[in-house]
Residue frames as a rotation matrix with the C-alpha (Angstrom) as fourth column:
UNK 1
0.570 0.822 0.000 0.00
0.822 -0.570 0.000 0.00
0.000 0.000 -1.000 0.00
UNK 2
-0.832 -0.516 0.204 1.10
0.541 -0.836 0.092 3.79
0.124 0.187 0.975 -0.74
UNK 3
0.330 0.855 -0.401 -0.66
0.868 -0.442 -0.227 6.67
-0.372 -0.273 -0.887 0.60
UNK 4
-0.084 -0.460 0.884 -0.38
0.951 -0.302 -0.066 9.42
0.297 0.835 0.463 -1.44
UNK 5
0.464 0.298 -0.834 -0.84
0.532 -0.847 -0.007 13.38
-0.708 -0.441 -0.551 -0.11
UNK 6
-0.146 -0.129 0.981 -0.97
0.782 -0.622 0.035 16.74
0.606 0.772 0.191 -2.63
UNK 7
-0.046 0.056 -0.997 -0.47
0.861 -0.504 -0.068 19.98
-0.506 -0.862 -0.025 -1.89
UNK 8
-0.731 -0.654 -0.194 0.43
0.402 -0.643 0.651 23.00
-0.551 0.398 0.733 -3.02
UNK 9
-0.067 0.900 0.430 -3.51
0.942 -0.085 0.325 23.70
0.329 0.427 -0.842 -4.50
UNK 10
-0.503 0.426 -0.752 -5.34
0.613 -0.438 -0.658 27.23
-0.609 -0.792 -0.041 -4.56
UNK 11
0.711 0.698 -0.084 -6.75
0.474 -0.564 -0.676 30.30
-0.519 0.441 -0.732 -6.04
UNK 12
-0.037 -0.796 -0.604 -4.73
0.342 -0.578 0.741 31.97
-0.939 -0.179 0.294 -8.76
UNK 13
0.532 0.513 -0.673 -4.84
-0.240 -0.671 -0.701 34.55
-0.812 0.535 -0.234 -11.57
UNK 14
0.855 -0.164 0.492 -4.23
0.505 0.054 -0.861 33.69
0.115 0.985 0.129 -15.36
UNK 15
0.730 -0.677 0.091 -0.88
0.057 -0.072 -0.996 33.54
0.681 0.732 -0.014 -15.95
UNK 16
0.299 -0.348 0.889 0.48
-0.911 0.173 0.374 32.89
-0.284 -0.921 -0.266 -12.27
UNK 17
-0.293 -0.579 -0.761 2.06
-0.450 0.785 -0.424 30.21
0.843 0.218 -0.491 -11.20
UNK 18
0.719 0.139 0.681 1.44
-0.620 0.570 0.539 27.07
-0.313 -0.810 0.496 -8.49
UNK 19
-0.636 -0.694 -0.338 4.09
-0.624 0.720 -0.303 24.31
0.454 0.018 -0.891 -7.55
UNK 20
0.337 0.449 0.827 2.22
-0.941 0.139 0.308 21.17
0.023 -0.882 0.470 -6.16
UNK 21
-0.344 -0.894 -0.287 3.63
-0.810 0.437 -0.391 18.56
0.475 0.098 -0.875 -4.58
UNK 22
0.395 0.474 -0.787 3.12
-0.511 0.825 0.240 14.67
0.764 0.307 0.568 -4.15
UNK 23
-0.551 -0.776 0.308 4.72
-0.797 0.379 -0.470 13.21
0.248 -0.504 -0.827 -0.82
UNK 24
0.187 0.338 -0.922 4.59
-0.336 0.904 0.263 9.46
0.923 0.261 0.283 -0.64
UNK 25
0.938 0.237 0.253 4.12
-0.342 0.520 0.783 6.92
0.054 -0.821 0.569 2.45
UNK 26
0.562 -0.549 0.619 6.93
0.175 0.810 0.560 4.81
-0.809 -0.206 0.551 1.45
UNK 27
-0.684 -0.723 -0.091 10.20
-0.034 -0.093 0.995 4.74
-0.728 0.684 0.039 -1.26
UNK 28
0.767 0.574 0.288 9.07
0.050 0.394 -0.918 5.29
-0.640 0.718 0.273 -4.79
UNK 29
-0.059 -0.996 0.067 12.66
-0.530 0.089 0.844 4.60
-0.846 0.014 -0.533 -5.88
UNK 30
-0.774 0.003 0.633 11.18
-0.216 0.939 -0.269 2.09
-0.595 -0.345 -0.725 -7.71
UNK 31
0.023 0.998 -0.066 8.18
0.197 -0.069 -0.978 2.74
-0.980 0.010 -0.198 -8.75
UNK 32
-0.345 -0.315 0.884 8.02
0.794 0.404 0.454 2.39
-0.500 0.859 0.111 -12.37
UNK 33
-0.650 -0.127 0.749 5.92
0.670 -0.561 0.486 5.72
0.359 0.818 0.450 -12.89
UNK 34
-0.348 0.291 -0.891 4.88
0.727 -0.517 -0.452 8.58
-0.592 -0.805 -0.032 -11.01
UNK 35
-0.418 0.418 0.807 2.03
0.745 -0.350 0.567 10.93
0.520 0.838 -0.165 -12.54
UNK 36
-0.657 0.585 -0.476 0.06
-0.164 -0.726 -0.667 14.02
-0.736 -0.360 0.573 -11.87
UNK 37
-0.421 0.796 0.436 -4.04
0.740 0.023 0.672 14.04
0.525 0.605 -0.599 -13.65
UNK 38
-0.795 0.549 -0.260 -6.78
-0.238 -0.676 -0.697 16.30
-0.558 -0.492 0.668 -13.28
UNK 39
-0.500 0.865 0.046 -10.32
0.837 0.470 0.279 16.44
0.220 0.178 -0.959 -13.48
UNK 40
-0.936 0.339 0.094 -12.50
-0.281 -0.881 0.380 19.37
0.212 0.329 0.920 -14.48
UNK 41
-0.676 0.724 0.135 -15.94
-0.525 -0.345 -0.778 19.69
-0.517 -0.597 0.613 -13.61
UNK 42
0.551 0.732 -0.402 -18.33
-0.584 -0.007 -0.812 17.73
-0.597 0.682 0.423 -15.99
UNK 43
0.523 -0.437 -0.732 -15.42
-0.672 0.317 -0.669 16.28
0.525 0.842 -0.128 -17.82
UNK 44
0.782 -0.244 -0.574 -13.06
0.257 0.965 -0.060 13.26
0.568 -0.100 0.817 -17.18
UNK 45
0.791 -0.608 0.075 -10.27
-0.171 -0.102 0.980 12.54
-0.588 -0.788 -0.185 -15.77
UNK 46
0.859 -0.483 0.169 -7.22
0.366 0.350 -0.862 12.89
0.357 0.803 0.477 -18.08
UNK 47
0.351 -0.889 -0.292 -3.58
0.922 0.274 0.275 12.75
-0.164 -0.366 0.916 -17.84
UNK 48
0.917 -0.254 -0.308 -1.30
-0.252 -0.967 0.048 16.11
-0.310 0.034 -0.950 -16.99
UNK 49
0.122 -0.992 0.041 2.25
-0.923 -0.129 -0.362 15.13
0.364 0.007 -0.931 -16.99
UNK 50
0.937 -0.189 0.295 4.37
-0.151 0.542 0.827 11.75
-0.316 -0.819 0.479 -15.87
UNK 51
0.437 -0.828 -0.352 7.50
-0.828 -0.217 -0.516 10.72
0.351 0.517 -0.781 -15.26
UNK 52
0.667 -0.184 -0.722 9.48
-0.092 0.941 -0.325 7.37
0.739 0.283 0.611 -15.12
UNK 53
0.925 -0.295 -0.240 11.80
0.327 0.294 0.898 5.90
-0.195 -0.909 0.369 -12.81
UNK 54
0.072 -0.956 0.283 14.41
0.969 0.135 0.209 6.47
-0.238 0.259 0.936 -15.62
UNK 55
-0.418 -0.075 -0.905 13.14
0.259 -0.965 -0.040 10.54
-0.871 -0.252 0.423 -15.54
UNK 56
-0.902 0.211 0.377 11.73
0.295 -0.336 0.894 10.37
0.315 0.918 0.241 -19.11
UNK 57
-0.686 0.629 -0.366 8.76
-0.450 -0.762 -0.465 12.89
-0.571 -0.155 0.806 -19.33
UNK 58
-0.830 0.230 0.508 5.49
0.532 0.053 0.845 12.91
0.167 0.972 -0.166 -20.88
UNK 59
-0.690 0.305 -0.656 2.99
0.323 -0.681 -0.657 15.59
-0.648 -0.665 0.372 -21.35
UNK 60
0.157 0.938 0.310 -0.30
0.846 0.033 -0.531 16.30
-0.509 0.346 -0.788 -22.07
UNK 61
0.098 -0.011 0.995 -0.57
0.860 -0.502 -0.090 18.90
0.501 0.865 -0.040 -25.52
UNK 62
0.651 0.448 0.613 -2.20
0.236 -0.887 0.397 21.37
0.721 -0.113 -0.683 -23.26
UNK 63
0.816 -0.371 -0.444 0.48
0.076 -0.692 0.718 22.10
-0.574 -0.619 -0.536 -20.68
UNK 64
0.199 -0.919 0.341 3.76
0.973 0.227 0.045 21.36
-0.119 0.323 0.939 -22.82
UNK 65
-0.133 -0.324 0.937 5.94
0.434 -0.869 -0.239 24.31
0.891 0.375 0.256 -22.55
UNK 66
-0.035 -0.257 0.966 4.37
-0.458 -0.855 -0.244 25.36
0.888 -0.451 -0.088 -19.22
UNK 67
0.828 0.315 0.464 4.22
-0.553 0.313 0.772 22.85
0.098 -0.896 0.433 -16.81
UNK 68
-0.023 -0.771 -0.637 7.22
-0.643 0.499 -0.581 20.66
0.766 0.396 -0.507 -15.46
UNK 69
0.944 0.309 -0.116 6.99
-0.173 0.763 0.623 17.46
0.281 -0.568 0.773 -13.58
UNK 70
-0.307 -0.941 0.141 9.73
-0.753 0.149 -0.641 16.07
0.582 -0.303 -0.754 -11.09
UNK 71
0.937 0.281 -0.207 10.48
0.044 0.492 0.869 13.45
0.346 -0.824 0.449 -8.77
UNK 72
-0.230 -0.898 0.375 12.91
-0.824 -0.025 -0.566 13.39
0.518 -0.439 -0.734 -5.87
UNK 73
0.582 0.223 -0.782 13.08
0.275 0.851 0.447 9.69
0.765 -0.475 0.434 -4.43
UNK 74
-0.675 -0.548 -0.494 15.30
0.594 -0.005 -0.805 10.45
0.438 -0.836 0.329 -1.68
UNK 75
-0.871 0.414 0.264 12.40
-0.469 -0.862 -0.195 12.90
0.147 -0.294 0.944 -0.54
UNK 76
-0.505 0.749 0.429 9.69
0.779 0.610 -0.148 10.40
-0.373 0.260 -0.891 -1.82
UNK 77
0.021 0.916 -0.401 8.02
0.325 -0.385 -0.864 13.02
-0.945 -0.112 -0.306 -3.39
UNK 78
-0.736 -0.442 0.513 7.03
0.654 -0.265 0.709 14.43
-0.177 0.857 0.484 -7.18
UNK 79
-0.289 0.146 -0.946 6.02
-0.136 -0.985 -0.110 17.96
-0.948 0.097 0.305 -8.05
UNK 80
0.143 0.329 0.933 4.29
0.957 0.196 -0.215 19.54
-0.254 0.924 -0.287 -10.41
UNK 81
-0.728 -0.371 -0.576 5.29
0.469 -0.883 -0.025 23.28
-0.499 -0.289 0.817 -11.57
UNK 82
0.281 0.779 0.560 2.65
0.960 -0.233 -0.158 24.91
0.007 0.582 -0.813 -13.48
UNK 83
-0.331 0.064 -0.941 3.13
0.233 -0.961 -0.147 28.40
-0.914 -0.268 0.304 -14.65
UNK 84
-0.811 0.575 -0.109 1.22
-0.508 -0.599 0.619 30.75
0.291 0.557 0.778 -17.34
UNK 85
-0.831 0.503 0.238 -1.84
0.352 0.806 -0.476 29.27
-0.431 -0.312 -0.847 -15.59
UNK 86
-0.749 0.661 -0.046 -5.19
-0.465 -0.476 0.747 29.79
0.472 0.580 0.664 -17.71
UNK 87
0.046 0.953 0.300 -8.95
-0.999 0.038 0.033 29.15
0.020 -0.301 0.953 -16.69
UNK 88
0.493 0.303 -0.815 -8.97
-0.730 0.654 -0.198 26.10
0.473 0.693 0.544 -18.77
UNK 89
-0.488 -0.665 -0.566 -6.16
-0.050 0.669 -0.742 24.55
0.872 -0.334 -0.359 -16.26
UNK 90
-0.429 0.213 0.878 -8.70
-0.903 -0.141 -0.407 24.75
0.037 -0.967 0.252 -13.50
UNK 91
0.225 0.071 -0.972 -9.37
-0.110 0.993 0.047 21.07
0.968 0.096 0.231 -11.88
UNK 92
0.709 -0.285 0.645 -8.79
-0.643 0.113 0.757 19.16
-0.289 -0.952 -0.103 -9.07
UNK 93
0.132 -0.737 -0.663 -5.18
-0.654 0.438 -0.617 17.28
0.745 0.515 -0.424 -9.40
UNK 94
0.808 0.375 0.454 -4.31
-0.574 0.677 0.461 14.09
-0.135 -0.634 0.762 -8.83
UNK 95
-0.340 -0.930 0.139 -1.12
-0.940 0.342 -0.007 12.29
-0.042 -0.133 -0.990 -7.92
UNK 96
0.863 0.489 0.129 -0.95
-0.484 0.872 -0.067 8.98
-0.145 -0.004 0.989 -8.99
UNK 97
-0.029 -0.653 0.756 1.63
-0.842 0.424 0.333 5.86
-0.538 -0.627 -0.563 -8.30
UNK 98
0.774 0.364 -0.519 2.56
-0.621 0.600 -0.505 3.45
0.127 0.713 0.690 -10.49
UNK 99
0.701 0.222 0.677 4.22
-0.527 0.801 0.284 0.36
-0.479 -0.556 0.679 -8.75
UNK 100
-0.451 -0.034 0.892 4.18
0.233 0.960 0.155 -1.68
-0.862 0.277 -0.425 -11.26
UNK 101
-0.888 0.401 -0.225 2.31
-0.344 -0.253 0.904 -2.03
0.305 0.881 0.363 -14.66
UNK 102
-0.382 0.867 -0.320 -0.31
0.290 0.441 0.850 -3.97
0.878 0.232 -0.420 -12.90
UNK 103
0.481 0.758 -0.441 -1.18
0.866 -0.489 0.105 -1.48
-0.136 -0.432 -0.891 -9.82
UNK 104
-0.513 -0.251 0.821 -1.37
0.275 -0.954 -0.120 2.13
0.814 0.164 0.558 -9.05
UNK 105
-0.131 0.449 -0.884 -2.74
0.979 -0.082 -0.187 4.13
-0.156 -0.890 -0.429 -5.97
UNK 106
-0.181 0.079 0.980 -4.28
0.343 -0.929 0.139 7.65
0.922 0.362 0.141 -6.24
UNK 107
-0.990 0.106 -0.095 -3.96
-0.021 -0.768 -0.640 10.96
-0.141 -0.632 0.762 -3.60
UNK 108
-0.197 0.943 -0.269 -7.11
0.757 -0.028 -0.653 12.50
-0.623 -0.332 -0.708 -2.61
UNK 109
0.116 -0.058 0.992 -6.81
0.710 -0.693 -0.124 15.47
0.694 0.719 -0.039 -5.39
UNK 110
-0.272 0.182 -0.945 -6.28
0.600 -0.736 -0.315 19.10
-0.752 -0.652 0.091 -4.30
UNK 111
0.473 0.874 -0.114 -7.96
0.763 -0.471 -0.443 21.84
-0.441 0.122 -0.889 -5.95
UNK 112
-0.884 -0.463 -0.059 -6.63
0.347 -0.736 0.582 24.73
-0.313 0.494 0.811 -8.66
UNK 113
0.594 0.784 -0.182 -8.91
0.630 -0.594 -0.500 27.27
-0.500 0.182 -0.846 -9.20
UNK 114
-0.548 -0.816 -0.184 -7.35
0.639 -0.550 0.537 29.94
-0.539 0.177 0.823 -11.69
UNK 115
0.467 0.859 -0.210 -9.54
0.628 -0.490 -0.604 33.16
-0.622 0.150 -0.768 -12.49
UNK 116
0.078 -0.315 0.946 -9.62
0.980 -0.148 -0.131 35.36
0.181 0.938 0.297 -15.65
């Protein structure tokens, strides 16, 4: 089991910036792939940013360029920067854990609000 905790959520104006951050229960040395999602009112849940054990990146269309994902295992923990924030990036984010290929464990989400 991995319990997952986000921070770093709030209220911020179009074209600001938020850092939130992912601190795990236990090593995710290991862990084969460590993500950040969000979820928008009304609409799914869909992938923001992740990053491998071996650091390779991948990013959704919409943030490339302004968001940047990390992970520090010696911290257990992986970040998300976000800056030029627009409306459209409001959501609640989720940190998600990826084990393995065959589980995963999601945070409780924290909230971005970002006003025009």
């Amino acid at each position: 089991q991995v319990q997952l905790v986000e921070s770093g959520g709030g209220l911020v104006q179009a074209g600001g910036s938020l850092r939130l951050s992912c601190a795990a229960s236990r090593s995710i040395f290991n862990f084969n792939t460590m993500g950040w999602y969000r979820q928008a009112p009304g609409k799914q849940r869909e992938l923001v940013a992740t990053i491998t054990s071996g650091g390779s990146t991948n990013y959704a269309d919409s943030v490339k360029g302004r968001f940047t994902i990390s992970r520090d295992n010696a911290k257990k923990t992986v970040s998300l920067q976000m800056n030029s924030l627009k409306p459209e990036d409001t959501a609640v984010y989720y940190c998600k854990a990826e084990p393995s290929s065959w589980n995963y464990y999601w945070g409780q989400g924290t909230q971005v609000t970002v006003s025009s």
